[in-house]
PDB file of the backbone (N, CA, C, O) and the ligand in Angstrom, with CONECT records:
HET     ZN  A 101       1
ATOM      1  N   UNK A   1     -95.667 -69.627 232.787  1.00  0.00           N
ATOM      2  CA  UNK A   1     -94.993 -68.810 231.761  1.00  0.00           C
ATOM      3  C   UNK A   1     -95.225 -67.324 232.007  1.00  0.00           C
ATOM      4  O   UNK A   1     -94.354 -66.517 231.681  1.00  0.00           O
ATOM      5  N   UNK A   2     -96.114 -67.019 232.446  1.00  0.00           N
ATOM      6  CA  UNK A   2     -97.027 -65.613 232.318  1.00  0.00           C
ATOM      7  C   UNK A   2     -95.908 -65.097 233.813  1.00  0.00           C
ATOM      8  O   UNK A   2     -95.240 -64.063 233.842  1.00  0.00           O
ATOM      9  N   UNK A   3     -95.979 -66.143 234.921  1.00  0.00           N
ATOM     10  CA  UNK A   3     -95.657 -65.030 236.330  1.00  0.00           C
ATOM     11  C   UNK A   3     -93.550 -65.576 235.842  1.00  0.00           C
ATOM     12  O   UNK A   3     -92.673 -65.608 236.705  1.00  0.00           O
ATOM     13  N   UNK A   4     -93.430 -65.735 235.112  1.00  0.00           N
ATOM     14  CA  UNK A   4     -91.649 -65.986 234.331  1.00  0.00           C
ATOM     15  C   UNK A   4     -91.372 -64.502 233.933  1.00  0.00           C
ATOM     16  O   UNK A   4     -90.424 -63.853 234.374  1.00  0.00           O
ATOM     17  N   UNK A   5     -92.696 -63.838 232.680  1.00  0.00           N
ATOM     18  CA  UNK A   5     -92.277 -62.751 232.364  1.00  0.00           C
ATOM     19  C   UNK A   5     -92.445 -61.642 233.291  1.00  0.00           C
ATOM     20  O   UNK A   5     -91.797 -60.609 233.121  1.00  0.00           O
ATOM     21  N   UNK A   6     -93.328 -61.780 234.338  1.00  0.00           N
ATOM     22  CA  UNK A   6     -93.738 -61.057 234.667  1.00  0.00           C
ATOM     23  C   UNK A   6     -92.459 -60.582 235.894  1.00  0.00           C
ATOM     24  O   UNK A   6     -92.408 -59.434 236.336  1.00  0.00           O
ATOM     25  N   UNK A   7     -91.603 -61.549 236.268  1.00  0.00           N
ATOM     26  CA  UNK A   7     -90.846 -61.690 237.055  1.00  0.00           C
ATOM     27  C   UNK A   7     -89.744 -61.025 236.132  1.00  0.00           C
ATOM     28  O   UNK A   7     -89.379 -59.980 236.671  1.00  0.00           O
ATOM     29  N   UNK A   8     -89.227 -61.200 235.199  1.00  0.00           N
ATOM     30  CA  UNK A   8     -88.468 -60.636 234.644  1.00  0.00           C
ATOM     31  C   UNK A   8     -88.506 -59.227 233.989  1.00  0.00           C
ATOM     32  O   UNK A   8     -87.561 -58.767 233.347  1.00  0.00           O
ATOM     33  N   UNK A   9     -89.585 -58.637 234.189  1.00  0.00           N
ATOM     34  CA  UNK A   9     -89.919 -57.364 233.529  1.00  0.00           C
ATOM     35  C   UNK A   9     -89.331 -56.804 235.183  1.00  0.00           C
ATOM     36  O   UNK A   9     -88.762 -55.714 235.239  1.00  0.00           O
ATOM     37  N   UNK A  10     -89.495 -57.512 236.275  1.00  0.00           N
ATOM     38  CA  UNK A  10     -89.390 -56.721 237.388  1.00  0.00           C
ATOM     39  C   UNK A  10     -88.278 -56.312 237.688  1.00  0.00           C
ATOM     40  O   UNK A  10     -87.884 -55.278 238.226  1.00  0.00           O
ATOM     41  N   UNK A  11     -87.544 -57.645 237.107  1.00  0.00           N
ATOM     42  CA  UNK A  11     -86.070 -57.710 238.089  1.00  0.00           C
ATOM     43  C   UNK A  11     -85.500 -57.147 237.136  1.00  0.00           C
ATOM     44  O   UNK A  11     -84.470 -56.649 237.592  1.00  0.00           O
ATOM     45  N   UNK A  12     -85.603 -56.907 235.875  1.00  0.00           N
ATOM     46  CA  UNK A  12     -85.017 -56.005 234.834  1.00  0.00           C
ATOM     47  C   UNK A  12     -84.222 -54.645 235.221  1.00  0.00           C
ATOM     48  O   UNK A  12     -84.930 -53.672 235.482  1.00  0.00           O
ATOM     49  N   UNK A  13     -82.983 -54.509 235.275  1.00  0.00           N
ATOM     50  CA  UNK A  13     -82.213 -52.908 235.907  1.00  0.00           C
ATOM     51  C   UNK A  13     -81.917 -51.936 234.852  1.00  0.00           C
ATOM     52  O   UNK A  13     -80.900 -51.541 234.281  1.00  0.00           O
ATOM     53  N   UNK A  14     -83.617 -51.607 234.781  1.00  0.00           N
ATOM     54  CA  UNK A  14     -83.422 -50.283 234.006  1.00  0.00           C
ATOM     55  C   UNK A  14     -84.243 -49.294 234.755  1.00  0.00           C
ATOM     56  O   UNK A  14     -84.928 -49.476 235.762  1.00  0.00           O
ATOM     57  N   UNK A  15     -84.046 -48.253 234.090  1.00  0.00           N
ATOM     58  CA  UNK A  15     -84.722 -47.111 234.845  1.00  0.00           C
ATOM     59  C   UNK A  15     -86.389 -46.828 234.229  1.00  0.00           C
ATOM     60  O   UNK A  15     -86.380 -46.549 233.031  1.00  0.00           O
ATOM     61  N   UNK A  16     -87.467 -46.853 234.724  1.00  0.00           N
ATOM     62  CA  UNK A  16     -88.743 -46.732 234.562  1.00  0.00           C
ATOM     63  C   UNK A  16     -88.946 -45.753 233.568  1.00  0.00           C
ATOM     64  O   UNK A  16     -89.374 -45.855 232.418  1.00  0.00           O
ATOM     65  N   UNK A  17     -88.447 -44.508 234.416  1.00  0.00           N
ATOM     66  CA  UNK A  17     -88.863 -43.084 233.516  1.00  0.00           C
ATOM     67  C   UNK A  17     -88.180 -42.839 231.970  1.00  0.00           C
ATOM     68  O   UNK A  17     -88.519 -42.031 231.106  1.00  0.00           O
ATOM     69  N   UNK A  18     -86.796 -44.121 231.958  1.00  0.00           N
ATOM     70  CA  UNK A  18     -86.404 -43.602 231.076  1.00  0.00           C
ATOM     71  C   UNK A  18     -86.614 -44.889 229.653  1.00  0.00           C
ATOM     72  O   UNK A  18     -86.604 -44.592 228.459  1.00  0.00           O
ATOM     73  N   UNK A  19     -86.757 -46.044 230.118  1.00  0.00           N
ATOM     74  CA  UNK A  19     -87.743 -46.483 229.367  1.00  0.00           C
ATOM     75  C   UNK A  19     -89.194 -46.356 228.391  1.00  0.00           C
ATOM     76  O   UNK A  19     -89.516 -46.705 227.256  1.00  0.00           O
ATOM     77  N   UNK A  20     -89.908 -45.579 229.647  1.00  0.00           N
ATOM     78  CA  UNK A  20     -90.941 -45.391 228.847  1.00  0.00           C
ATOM     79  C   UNK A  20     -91.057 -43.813 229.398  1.00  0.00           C
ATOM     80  O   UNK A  20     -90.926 -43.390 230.547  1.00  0.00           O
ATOM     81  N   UNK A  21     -91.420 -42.931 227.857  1.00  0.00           N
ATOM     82  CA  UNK A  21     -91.555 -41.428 227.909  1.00  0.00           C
ATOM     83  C   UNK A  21     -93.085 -40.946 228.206  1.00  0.00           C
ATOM     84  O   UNK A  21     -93.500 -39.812 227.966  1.00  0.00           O
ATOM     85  N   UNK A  22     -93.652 -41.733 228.625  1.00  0.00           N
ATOM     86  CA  UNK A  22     -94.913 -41.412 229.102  1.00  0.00           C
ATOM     87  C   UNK A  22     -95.210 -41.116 230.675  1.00  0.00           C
ATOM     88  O   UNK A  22     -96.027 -40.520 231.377  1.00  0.00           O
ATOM     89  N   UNK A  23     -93.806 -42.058 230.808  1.00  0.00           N
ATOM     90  CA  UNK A  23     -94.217 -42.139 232.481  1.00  0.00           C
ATOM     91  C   UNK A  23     -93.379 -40.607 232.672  1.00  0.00           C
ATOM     92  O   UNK A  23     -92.402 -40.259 232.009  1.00  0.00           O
ATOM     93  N   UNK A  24     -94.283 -39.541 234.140  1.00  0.00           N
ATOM     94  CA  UNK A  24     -93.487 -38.675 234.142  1.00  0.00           C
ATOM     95  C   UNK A  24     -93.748 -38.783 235.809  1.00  0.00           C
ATOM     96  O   UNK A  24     -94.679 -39.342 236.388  1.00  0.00           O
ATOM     97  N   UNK A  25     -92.694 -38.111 236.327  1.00  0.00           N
ATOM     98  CA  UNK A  25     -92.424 -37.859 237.824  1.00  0.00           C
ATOM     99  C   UNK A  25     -93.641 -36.463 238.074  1.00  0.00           C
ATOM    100  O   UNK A  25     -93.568 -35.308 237.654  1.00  0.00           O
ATOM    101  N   UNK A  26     -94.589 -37.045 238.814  1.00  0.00           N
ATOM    102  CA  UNK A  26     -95.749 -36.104 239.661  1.00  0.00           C
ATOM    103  C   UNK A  26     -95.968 -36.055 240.530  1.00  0.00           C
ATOM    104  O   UNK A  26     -96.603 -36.960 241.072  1.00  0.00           O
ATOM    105  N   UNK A  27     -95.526 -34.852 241.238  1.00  0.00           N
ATOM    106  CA  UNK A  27     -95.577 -35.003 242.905  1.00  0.00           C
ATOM    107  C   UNK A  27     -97.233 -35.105 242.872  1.00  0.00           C
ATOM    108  O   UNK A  27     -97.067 -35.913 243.786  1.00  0.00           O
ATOM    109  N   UNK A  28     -98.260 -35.071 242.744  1.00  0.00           N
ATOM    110  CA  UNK A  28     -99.217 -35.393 242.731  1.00  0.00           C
ATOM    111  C   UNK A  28     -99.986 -36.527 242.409  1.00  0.00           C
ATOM    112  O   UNK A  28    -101.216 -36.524 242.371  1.00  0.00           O
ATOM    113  N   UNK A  29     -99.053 -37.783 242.109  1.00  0.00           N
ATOM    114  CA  UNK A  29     -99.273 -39.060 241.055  1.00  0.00           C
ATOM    115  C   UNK A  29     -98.948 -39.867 242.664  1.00  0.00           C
ATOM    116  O   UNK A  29     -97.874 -40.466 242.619  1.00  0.00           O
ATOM    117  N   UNK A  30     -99.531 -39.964 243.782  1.00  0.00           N
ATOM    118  CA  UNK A  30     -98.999 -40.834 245.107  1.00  0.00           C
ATOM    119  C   UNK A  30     -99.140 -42.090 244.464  1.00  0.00           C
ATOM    120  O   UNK A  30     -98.547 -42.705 245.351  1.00  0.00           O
ATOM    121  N   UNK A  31     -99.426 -42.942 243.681  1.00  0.00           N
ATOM    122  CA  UNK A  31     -99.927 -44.184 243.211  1.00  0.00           C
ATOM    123  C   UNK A  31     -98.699 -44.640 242.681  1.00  0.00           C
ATOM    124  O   UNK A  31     -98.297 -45.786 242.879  1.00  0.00           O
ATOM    125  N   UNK A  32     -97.969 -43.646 241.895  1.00  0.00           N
ATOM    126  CA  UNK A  32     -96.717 -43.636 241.131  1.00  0.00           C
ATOM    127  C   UNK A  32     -95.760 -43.748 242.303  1.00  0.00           C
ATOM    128  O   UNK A  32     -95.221 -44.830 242.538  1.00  0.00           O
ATOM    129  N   UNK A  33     -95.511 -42.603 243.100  1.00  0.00           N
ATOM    130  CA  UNK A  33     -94.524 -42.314 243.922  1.00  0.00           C
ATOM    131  C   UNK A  33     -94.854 -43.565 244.924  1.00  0.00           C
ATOM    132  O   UNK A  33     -93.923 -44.339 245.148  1.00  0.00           O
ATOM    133  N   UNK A  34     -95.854 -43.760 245.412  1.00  0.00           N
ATOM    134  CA  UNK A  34     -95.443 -45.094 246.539  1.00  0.00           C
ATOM    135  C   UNK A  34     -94.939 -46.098 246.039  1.00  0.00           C
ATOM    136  O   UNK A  34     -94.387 -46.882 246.812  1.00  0.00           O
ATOM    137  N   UNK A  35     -94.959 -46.356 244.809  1.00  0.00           N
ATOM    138  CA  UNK A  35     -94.078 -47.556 244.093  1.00  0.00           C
ATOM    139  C   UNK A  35     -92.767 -47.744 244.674  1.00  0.00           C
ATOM    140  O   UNK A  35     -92.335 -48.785 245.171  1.00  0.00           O
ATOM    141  N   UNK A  36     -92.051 -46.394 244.538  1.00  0.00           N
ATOM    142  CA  UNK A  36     -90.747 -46.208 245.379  1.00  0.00           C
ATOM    143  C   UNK A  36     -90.658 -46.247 246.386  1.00  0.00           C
ATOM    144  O   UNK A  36     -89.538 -46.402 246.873  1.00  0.00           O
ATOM    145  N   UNK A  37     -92.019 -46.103 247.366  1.00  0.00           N
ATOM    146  CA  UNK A  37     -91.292 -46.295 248.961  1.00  0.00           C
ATOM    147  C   UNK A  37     -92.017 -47.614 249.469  1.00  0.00           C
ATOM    148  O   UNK A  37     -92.951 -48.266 249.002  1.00  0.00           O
ATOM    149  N   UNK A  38     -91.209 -47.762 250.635  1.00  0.00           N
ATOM    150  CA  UNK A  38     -91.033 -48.928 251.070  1.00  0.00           C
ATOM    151  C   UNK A  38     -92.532 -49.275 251.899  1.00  0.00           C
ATOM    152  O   UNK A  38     -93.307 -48.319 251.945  1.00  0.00           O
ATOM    153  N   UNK A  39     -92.741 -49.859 252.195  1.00  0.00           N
ATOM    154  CA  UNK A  39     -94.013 -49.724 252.942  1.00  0.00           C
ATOM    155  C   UNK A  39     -94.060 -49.054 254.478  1.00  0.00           C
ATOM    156  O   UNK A  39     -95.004 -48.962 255.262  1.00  0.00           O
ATOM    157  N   UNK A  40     -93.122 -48.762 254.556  1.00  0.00           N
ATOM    158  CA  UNK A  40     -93.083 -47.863 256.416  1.00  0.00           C
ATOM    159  C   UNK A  40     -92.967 -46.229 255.280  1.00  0.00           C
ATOM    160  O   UNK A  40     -93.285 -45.181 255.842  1.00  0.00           O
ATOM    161  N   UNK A  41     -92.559 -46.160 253.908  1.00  0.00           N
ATOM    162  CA  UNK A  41     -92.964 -44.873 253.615  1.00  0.00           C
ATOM    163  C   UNK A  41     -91.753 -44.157 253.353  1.00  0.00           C
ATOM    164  O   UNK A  41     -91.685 -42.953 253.104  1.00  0.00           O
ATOM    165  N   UNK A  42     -90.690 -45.061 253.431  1.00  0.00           N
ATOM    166  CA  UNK A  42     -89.100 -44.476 253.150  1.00  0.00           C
ATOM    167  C   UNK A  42     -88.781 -44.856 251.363  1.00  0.00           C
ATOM    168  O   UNK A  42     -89.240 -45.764 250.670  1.00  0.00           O
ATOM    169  N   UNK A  43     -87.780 -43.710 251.010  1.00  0.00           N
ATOM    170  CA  UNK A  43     -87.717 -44.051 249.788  1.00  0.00           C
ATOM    171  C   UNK A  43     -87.014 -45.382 249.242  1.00  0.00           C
ATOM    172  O   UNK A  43     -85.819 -45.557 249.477  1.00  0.00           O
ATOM    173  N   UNK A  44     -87.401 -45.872 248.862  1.00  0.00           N
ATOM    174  CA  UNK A  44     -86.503 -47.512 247.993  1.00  0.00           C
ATOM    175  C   UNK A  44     -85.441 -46.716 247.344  1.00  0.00           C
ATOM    176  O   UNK A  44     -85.713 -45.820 246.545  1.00  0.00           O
ATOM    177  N   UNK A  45     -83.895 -47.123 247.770  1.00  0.00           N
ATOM    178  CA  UNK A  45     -83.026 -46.331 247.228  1.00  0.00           C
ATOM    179  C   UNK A  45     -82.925 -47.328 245.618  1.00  0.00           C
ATOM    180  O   UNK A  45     -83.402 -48.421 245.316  1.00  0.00           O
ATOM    181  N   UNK A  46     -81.939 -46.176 244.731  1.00  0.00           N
ATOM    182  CA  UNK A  46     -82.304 -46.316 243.193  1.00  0.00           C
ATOM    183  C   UNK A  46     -81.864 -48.005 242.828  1.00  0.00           C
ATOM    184  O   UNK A  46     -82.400 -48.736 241.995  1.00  0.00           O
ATOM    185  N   UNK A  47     -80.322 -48.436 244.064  1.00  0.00           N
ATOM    186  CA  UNK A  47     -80.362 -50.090 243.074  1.00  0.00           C
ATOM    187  C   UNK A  47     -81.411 -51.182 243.596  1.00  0.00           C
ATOM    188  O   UNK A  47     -81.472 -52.323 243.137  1.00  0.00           O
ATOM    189  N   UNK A  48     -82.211 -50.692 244.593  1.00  0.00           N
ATOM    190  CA  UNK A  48     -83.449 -52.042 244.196  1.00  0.00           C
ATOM    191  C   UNK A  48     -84.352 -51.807 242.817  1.00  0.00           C
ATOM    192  O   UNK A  48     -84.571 -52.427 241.776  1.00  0.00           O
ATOM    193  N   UNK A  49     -84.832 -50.273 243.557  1.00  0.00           N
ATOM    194  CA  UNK A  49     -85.754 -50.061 242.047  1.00  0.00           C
ATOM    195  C   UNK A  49     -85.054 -49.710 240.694  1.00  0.00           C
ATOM    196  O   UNK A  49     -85.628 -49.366 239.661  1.00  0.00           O
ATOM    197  N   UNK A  50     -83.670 -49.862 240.893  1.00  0.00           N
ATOM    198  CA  UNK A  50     -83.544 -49.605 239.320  1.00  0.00           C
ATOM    199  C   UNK A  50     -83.631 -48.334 238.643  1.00  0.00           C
ATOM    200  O   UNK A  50     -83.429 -48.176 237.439  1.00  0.00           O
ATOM    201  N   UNK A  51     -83.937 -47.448 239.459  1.00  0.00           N
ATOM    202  CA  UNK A  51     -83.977 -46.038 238.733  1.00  0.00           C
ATOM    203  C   UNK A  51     -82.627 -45.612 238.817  1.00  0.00           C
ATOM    204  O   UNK A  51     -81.781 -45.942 239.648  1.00  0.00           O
ATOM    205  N   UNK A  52     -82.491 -44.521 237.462  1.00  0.00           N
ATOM    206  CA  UNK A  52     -81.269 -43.835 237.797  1.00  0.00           C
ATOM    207  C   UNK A  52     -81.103 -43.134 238.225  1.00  0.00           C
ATOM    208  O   UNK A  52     -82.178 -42.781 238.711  1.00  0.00           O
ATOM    209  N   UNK A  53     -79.898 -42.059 238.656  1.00  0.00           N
ATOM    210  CA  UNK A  53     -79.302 -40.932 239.066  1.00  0.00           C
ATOM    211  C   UNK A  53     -79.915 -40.182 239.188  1.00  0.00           C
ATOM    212  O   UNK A  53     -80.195 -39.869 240.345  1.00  0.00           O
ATOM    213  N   UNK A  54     -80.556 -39.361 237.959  1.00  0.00           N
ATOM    214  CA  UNK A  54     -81.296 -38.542 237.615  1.00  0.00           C
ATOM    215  C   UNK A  54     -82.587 -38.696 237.850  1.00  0.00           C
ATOM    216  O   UNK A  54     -83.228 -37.879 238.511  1.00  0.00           O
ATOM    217  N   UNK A  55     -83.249 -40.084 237.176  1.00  0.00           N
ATOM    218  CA  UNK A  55     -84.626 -40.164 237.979  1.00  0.00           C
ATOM    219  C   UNK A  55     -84.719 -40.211 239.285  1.00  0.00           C
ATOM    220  O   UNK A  55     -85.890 -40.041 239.622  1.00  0.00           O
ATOM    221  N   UNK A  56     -83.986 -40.370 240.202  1.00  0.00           N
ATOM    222  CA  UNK A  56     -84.109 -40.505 241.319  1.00  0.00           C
ATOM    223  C   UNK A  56     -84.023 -40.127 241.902  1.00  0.00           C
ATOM    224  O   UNK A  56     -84.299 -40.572 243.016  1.00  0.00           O
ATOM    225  N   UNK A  57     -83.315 -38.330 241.575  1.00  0.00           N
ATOM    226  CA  UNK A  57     -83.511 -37.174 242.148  1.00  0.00           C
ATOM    227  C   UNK A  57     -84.583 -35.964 242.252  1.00  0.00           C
ATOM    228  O   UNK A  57     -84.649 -34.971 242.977  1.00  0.00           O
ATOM    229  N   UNK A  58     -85.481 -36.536 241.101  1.00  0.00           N
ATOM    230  CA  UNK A  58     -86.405 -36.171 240.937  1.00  0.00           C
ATOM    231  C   UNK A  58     -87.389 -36.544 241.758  1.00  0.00           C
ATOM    232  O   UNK A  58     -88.057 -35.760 242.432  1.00  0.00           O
ATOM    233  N   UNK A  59     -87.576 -38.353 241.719  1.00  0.00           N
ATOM    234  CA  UNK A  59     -88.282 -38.768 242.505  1.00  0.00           C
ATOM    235  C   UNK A  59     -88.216 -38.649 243.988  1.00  0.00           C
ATOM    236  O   UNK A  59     -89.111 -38.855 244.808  1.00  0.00           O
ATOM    237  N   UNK A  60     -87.200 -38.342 244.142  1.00  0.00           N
ATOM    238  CA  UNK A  60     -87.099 -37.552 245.472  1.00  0.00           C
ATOM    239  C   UNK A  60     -87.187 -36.506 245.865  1.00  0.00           C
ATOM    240  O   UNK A  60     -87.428 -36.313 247.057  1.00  0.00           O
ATOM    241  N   UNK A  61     -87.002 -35.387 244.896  1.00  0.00           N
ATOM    242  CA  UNK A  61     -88.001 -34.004 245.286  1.00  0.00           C
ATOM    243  C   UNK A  61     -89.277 -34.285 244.866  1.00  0.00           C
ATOM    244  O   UNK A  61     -89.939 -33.296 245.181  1.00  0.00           O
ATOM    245  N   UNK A  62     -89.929 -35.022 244.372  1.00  0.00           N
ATOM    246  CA  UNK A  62     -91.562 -35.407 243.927  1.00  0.00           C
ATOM    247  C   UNK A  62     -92.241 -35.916 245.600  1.00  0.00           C
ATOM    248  O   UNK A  62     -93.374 -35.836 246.073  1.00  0.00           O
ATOM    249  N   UNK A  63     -91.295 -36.301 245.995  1.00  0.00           N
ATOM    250  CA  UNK A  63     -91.821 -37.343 247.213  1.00  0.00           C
ATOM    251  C   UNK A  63     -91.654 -36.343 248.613  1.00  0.00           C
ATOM    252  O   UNK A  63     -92.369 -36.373 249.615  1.00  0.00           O
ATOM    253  N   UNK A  64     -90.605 -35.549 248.373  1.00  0.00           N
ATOM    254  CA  UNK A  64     -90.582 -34.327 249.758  1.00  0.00           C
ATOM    255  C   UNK A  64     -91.588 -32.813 249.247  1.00  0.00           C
ATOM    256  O   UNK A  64     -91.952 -31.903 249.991  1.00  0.00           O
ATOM    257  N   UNK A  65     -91.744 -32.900 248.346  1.00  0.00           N
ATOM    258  CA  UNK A  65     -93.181 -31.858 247.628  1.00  0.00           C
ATOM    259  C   UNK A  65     -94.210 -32.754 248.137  1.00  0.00           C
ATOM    260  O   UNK A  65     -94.646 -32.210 249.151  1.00  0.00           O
ATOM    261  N   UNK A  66     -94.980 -34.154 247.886  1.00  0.00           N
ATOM    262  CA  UNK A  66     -95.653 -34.619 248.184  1.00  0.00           C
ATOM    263  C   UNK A  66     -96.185 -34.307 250.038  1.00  0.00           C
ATOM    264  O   UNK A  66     -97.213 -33.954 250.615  1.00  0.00           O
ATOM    265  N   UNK A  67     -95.062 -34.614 250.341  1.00  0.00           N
ATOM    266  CA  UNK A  67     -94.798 -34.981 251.668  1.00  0.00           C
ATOM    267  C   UNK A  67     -95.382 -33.308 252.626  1.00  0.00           C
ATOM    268  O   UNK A  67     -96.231 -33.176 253.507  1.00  0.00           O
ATOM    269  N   UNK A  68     -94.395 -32.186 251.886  1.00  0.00           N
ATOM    270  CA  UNK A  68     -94.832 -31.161 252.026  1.00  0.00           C
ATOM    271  C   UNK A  68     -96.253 -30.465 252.141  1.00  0.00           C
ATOM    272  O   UNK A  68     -96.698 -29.664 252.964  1.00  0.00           O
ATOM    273  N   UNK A  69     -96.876 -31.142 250.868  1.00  0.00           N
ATOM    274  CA  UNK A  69     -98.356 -31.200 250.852  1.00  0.00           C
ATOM    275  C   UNK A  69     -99.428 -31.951 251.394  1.00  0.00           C
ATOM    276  O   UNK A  69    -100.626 -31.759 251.181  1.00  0.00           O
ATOM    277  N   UNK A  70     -98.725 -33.136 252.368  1.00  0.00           N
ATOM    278  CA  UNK A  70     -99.337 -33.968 253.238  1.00  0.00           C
ATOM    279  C   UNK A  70    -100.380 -35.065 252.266  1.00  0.00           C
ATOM    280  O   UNK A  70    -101.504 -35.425 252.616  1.00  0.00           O
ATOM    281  N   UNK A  71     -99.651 -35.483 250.930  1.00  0.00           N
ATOM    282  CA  UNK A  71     -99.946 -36.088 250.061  1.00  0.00           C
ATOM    283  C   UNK A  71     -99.754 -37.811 250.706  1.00  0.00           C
ATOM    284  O   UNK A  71    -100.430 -38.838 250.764  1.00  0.00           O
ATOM    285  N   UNK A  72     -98.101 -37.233 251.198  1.00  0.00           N
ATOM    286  CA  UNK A  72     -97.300 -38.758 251.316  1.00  0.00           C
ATOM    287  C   UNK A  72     -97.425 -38.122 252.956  1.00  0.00           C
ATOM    288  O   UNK A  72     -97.672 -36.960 253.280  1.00  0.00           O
ATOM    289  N   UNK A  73     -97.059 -39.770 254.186  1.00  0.00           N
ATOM    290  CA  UNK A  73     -96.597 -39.036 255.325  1.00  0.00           C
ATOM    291  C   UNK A  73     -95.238 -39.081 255.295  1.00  0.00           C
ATOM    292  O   UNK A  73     -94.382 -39.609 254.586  1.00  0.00           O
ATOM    293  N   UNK A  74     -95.276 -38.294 256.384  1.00  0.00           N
ATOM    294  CA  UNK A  74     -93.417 -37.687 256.821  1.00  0.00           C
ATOM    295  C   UNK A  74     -93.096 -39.187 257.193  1.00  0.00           C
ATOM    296  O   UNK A  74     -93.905 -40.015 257.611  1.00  0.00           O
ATOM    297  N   UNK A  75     -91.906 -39.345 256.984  1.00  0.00           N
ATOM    298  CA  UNK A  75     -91.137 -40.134 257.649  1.00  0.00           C
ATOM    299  C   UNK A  75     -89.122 -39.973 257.492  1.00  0.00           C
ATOM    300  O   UNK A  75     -88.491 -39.592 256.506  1.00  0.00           O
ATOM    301  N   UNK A  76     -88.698 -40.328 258.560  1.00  0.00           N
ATOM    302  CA  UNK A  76     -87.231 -39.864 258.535  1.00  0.00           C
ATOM    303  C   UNK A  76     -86.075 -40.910 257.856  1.00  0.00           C
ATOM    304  O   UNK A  76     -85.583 -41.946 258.302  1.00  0.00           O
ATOM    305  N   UNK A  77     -85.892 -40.290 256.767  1.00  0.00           N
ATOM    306  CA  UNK A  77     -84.849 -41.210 255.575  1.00  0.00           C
ATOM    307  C   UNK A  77     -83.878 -40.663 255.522  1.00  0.00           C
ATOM    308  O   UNK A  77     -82.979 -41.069 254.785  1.00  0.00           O
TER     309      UNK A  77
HETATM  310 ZN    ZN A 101     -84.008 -42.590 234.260  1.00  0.00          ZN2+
END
């Protein structure tokens, strides 16, 4: 029952940031931002993760600020 909801909170297509107003885009939050990338380090574009338009432009200058700061590594997306 437990890995049912848990599966469905995932596959759910809404947008993170705009669900919940706590969560905020920090280029300094890498814990947050790797959520979005893929594991080679490229961004998960918005219809797997579900983010929108807007969040996801953000999260993408969060992630090339990161990147800038040698937070995240470079990689070519
Ligand atoms: Zn959003």
């Amino acid at each position: 029952m437990s890995e049912t909801k848990s599966s469905l909170f995932r596959h759910k297509k809404t947008c993170q940031f705009c669900m919940d107003e706590t969560s905020v885009i920090d280029y300094k939050d890498v814990k947050l931002l790797s959520r979005y990338l893929s594991e080679r380090g490229k961004m998960v574009p918005a219809r797997v993760s579900a983010t929108c338009a807007k969040h996801q432009r953000g999260l993408s200058k969060a992630v090339k600020r990161a990147r800038f700061l040698a937070l995240l590594p470079f990689v070519a997306d």
